[in-house]
C-alpha positions in Angstrom: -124.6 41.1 -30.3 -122.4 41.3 -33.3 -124.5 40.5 -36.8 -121.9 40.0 -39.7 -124.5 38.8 -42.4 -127.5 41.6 -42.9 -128.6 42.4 -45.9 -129.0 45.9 -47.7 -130.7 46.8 -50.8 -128.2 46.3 -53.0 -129.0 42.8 -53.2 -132.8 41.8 -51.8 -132.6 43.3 -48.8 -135.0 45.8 -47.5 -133.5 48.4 -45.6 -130.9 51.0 -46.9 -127.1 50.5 -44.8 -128.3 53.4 -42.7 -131.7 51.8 -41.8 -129.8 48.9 -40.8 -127.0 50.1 -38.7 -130.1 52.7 -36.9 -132.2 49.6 -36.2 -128.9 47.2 -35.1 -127.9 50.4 -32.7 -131.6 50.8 -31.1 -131.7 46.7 -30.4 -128.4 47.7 -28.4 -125.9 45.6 -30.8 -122.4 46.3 -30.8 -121.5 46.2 -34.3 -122.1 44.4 -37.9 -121.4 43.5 -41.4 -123.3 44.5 -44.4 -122.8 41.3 -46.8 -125.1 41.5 -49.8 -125.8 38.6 -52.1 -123.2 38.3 -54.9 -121.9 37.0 -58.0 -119.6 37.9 -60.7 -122.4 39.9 -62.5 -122.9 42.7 -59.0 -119.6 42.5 -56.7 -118.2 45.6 -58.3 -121.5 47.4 -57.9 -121.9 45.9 -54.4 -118.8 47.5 -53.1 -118.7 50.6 -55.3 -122.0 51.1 -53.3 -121.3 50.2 -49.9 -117.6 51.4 -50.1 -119.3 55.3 -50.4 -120.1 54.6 -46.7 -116.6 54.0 -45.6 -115.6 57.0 -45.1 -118.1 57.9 -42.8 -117.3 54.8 -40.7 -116.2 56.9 -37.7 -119.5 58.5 -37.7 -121.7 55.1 -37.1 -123.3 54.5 -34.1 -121.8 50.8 -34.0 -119.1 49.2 -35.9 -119.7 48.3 -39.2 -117.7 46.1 -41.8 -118.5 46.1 -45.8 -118.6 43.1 -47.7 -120.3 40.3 -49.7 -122.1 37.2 -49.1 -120.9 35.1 -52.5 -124.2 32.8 -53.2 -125.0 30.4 -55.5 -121.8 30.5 -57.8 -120.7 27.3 -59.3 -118.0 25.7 -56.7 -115.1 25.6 -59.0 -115.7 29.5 -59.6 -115.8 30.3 -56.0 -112.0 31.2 -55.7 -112.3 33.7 -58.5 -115.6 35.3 -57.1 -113.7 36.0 -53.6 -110.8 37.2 -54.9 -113.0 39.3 -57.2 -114.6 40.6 -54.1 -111.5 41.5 -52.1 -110.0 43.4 -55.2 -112.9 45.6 -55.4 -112.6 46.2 -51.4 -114.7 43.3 -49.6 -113.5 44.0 -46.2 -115.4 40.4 -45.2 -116.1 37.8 -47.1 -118.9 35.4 -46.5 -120.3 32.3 -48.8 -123.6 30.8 -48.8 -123.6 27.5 -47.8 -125.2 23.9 -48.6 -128.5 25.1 -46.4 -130.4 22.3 -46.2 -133.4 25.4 -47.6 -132.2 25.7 -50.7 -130.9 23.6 -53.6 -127.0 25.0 -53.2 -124.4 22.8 -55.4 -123.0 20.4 -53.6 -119.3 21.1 -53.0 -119.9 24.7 -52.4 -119.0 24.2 -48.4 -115.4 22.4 -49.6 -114.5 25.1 -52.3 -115.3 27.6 -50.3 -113.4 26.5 -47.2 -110.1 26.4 -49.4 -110.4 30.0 -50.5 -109.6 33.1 -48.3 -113.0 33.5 -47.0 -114.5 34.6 -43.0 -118.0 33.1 -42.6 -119.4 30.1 -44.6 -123.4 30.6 -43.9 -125.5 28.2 -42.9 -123.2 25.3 -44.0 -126.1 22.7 -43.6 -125.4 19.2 -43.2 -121.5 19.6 -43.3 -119.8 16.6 -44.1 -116.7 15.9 -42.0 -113.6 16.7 -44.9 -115.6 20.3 -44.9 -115.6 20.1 -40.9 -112.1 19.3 -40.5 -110.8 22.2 -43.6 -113.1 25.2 -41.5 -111.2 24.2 -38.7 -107.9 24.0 -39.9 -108.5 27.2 -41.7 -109.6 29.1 -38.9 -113.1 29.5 -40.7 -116.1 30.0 -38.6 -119.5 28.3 -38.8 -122.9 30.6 -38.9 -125.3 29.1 -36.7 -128.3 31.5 -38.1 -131.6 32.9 -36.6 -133.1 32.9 -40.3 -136.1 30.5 -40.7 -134.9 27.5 -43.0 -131.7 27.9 -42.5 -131.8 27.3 -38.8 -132.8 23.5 -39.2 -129.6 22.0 -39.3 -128.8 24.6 -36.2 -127.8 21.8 -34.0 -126.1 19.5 -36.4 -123.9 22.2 -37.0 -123.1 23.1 -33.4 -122.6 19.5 -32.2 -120.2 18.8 -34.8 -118.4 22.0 -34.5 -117.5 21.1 -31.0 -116.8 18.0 -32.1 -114.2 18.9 -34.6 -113.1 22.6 -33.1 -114.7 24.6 -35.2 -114.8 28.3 -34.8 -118.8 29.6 -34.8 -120.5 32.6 -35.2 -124.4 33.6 -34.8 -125.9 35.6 -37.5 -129.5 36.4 -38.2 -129.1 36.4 -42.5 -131.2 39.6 -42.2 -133.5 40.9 -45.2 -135.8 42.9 -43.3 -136.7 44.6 -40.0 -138.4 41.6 -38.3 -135.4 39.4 -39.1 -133.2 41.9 -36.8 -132.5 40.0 -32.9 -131.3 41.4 -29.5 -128.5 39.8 -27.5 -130.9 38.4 -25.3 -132.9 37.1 -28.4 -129.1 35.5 -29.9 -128.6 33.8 -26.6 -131.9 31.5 -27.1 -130.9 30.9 -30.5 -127.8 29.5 -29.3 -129.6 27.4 -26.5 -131.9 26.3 -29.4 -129.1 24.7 -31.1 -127.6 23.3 -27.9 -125.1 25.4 -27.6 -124.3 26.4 -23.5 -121.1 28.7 -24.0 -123.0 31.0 -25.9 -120.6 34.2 -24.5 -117.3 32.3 -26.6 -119.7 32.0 -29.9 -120.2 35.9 -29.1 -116.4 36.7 -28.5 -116.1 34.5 -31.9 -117.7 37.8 -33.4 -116.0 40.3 -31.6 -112.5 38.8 -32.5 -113.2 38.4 -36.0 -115.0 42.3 -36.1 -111.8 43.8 -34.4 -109.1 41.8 -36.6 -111.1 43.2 -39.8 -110.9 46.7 -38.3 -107.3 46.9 -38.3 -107.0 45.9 -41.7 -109.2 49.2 -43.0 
Protein backbone atom coordinates (compact mmCIF):
# COMPACT_ATOMS: atom_id res chain seq x y z
CA UNK A 1 0.00 0.00 0.00
CA UNK A 2 0.82 3.61 -0.59
CA UNK A 3 -0.58 6.10 2.44
CA UNK A 4 -0.22 9.81 1.22
CA UNK A 5 -2.21 11.44 4.27
CA UNK A 6 -0.47 10.30 7.85
CA UNK A 7 -0.06 12.50 10.34
CA UNK A 8 3.10 13.51 12.37
CA UNK A 9 3.45 15.65 15.35
CA UNK A 10 3.77 18.66 13.97
CA UNK A 11 0.20 18.90 13.83
CA UNK A 12 -1.93 16.23 16.24
CA UNK A 13 -0.43 13.44 15.23
CA UNK A 14 1.23 11.02 17.52
CA UNK A 15 4.18 9.54 16.11
CA UNK A 16 7.48 11.43 15.12
CA UNK A 17 8.14 11.04 10.81
CA UNK A 18 10.56 8.37 11.78
CA UNK A 19 7.97 6.35 13.92
CA UNK A 20 5.81 6.64 11.03
CA UNK A 21 7.83 5.60 8.08
CA UNK A 22 9.36 2.49 10.76
CA UNK A 23 5.76 1.37 11.41
CA UNK A 24 4.51 1.94 7.45
CA UNK A 25 7.81 -0.21 6.45
CA UNK A 26 7.08 -3.20 9.08
CA UNK A 27 3.16 -3.37 7.73
CA UNK A 28 5.14 -3.97 4.38
CA UNK A 29 3.87 -0.53 2.62
CA UNK A 30 5.67 0.74 -0.26
CA UNK A 31 5.75 4.28 0.41
CA UNK A 32 3.92 7.56 1.94
CA UNK A 33 3.21 11.10 2.49
CA UNK A 34 3.54 12.98 5.71
CA UNK A 35 0.65 15.77 5.31
CA UNK A 36 0.15 17.53 8.63
CA UNK A 37 -2.85 19.73 9.37
CA UNK A 38 -2.29 23.31 8.17
CA UNK A 39 -3.17 26.81 8.01
CA UNK A 40 -1.65 30.09 7.43
CA UNK A 41 -0.57 30.35 11.09
CA UNK A 42 1.92 26.65 10.92
CA UNK A 43 2.71 25.84 7.04
CA UNK A 44 6.08 27.55 7.29
CA UNK A 45 6.77 25.63 10.53
CA UNK A 46 5.27 22.43 9.02
CA UNK A 47 7.70 22.34 6.24
CA UNK A 48 10.74 24.02 7.92
CA UNK A 49 10.21 20.76 10.05
CA UNK A 50 9.60 18.04 7.83
CA UNK A 51 11.87 19.57 5.03
CA UNK A 52 15.03 18.73 7.70
CA UNK A 53 14.12 15.11 6.72
CA UNK A 54 14.66 15.61 3.00
CA UNK A 55 17.83 15.15 2.80
CA UNK A 56 17.95 11.91 4.25
CA UNK A 57 15.21 10.78 1.81
CA UNK A 58 17.55 8.14 0.17
CA UNK A 59 18.10 6.64 3.55
CA UNK A 60 14.18 5.69 4.21
CA UNK A 61 13.15 2.38 4.22
CA UNK A 62 10.04 3.35 1.79
CA UNK A 63 9.34 6.34 -0.14
CA UNK A 64 8.35 9.19 1.41
CA UNK A 65 6.86 12.66 0.19
CA UNK A 66 6.56 15.95 2.54
CA UNK A 67 3.66 18.03 2.63
CA UNK A 68 0.43 19.48 4.11
CA UNK A 69 -3.01 18.65 4.55
CA UNK A 70 -4.71 22.47 4.36
CA UNK A 71 -7.93 22.09 6.88
CA UNK A 72 -10.46 24.17 7.78
CA UNK A 73 -9.39 27.44 6.01
CA UNK A 74 -12.04 29.72 4.79
CA UNK A 75 -12.75 28.60 0.95
CA UNK A 76 -11.97 31.85 -0.60
CA UNK A 77 -8.50 31.66 1.22
CA UNK A 78 -7.74 28.24 0.05
CA UNK A 79 -5.74 29.39 -3.11
CA UNK A 80 -3.46 31.50 -0.98
CA UNK A 81 -2.92 28.69 1.68
CA UNK A 82 -1.68 26.16 -1.18
CA UNK A 83 0.35 28.36 -2.82
CA UNK A 84 1.71 29.28 0.62
CA UNK A 85 2.43 25.73 1.05
CA UNK A 86 4.27 25.06 -2.23
CA UNK A 87 6.51 28.19 -1.69
CA UNK A 88 7.77 26.96 1.54
CA UNK A 89 8.42 23.37 -0.23
CA UNK A 90 5.05 21.27 0.08
CA UNK A 91 6.11 18.53 -2.21
CA UNK A 92 2.09 17.36 -1.99
CA UNK A 93 -0.66 19.13 -1.27
CA UNK A 94 -3.79 17.72 0.19
CA UNK A 95 -7.18 19.69 1.52
CA UNK A 96 -9.60 18.55 3.93
CA UNK A 97 -12.72 18.02 2.57
CA UNK A 98 -16.65 18.51 3.32
CA UNK A 99 -16.51 15.15 5.61
CA UNK A 100 -19.73 14.54 6.40
CA UNK A 101 -17.69 14.26 10.41
CA UNK A 102 -17.03 17.47 10.75
CA UNK A 103 -18.71 20.87 10.22
CA UNK A 104 -16.16 21.85 7.07
CA UNK A 105 -17.51 25.20 5.09
CA UNK A 106 -19.34 24.43 2.55
CA UNK A 107 -17.54 25.24 -0.75
CA UNK A 108 -14.33 24.01 0.55
CA UNK A 109 -14.51 20.77 -2.04
CA UNK A 110 -15.11 23.49 -5.16
CA UNK A 111 -12.30 26.02 -4.13
CA UNK A 112 -10.15 23.61 -3.51
CA UNK A 113 -10.51 21.67 -6.78
CA UNK A 114 -9.64 24.96 -8.76
CA UNK A 115 -6.36 25.45 -7.01
CA UNK A 116 -3.10 23.30 -7.77
CA UNK A 117 -3.75 20.81 -5.23
CA UNK A 118 -3.16 16.41 -5.28
CA UNK A 119 -5.66 14.88 -2.87
CA UNK A 120 -8.95 16.45 -1.67
CA UNK A 121 -9.70 14.19 1.68
CA UNK A 122 -12.60 12.72 2.36
CA UNK A 123 -14.65 15.01 0.04
CA UNK A 124 -18.08 13.80 1.71
CA UNK A 125 -21.20 14.16 -0.04
CA UNK A 126 -19.62 15.76 -3.31
CA UNK A 127 -21.96 17.51 -5.29
CA UNK A 128 -21.70 16.87 -9.01
CA UNK A 129 -19.93 20.66 -10.34
CA UNK A 130 -17.15 19.47 -7.55
CA UNK A 131 -17.32 15.87 -9.25
CA UNK A 132 -16.98 16.94 -12.64
CA UNK A 133 -13.82 19.91 -11.66
CA UNK A 134 -11.66 16.78 -9.77
CA UNK A 135 -12.06 15.02 -12.83
CA UNK A 136 -11.22 17.45 -15.25
CA UNK A 137 -8.38 18.54 -13.08
CA UNK A 138 -6.93 15.24 -12.78
CA UNK A 139 -7.57 15.50 -8.85
CA UNK A 140 -8.01 12.36 -6.99
CA UNK A 141 -10.62 11.36 -4.49
CA UNK A 142 -9.55 9.81 -0.90
CA UNK A 143 -11.64 7.03 -0.06
CA UNK A 144 -10.31 6.91 3.73
CA UNK A 145 -9.94 4.04 6.40
CA UNK A 146 -10.43 6.74 9.23
CA UNK A 147 -13.64 6.26 11.34
CA UNK A 148 -16.15 9.16 10.40
CA UNK A 149 -14.78 9.96 7.50
CA UNK A 150 -15.34 6.61 5.95
CA UNK A 151 -19.32 7.03 5.89
CA UNK A 152 -19.72 8.62 2.72
CA UNK A 153 -16.98 5.80 1.47
CA UNK A 154 -19.33 4.47 -1.13
CA UNK A 155 -21.00 7.68 -2.19
CA UNK A 156 -17.82 8.73 -3.15
CA UNK A 157 -16.72 5.67 -5.04
CA UNK A 158 -19.95 5.24 -6.92
CA UNK A 159 -19.89 8.61 -8.11
CA UNK A 160 -16.30 8.67 -8.90
CA UNK A 161 -16.85 5.94 -11.46
CA UNK A 162 -19.67 7.61 -12.44
CA UNK A 163 -18.01 10.78 -13.45
CA UNK A 164 -14.14 9.46 -13.99
CA UNK A 165 -12.69 10.47 -11.12
CA UNK A 166 -9.27 9.58 -10.19
CA UNK A 167 -9.24 7.83 -6.37
CA UNK A 168 -6.90 7.14 -3.92
CA UNK A 169 -7.10 5.17 -0.37
CA UNK A 170 -5.70 6.81 2.56
CA UNK A 171 -5.97 5.89 6.19
CA UNK A 172 -5.87 9.88 7.68
CA UNK A 173 -3.48 8.44 10.25
CA UNK A 174 -2.94 10.05 13.84
CA UNK A 175 -1.72 7.26 15.62
CA UNK A 176 -0.44 3.65 15.49
CA UNK A 177 -3.73 1.76 15.38
CA UNK A 178 -4.94 3.95 12.56
CA UNK A 179 -1.85 2.45 10.36
CA UNK A 180 -3.44 -0.63 7.64
CA UNK A 181 -1.75 -3.33 5.55
CA UNK A 182 -2.41 -3.92 1.87
CA UNK A 183 -4.49 -6.70 2.61
CA UNK A 184 -6.34 -4.47 5.29
CA UNK A 185 -6.68 -1.40 2.19
CA UNK A 186 -8.14 -4.01 -0.13
CA UNK A 187 -11.37 -4.53 2.29
CA UNK A 188 -11.59 -1.06 2.71
CA UNK A 189 -12.04 -0.72 -0.88
CA UNK A 190 -14.59 -3.73 -1.03
CA UNK A 191 -16.34 -1.84 1.83
CA UNK A 192 -16.96 0.99 -0.31
CA UNK A 193 -17.89 -1.16 -3.40
CA UNK A 194 -15.13 -0.67 -5.06
CA UNK A 195 -13.85 -4.28 -7.15
CA UNK A 196 -10.76 -2.78 -9.07
CA UNK A 197 -9.07 -2.12 -6.02
CA UNK A 198 -5.31 -2.76 -7.81
CA UNK A 199 -6.12 0.61 -10.28
CA UNK A 200 -7.18 2.71 -6.99
CA UNK A 201 -3.63 1.32 -5.76
CA UNK A 202 -1.65 2.17 -9.09
CA UNK A 203 -3.68 5.66 -8.54
CA UNK A 204 -1.02 5.97 -5.65
CA UNK A 205 1.88 4.73 -7.12
CA UNK A 206 1.51 7.08 -10.23
CA UNK A 207 0.92 10.07 -8.23
CA UNK A 208 4.01 9.00 -5.60
CA UNK A 209 6.42 8.52 -8.68
CA UNK A 210 5.41 11.82 -10.61
CA UNK A 211 6.08 13.83 -7.16
CA UNK A 212 9.43 12.09 -6.94
CA UNK A 213 10.76 13.46 -10.00
CA UNK A 214 9.84 16.79 -9.18
CA UNK A 215 12.36 16.73 -5.83
Amino acid sequence: MIDLHLHSVFSDGELLPSELIRRMAALGNEGMAITDHADFSNIPHIMDALGRLKEWRDDFELEVLFGVEITHVPPKLIGRAVELALREGAEIVVVHGETISEPVKEGTNFAALNEEIDILAHPGLIDESSLELAAENGVSLEITSRRGHCLANGYVAKKAEEFGCVLTLNTDAHSPPDLISTKEAEAVCKGAGIKDFETVFENSGTLLKRKLKRV
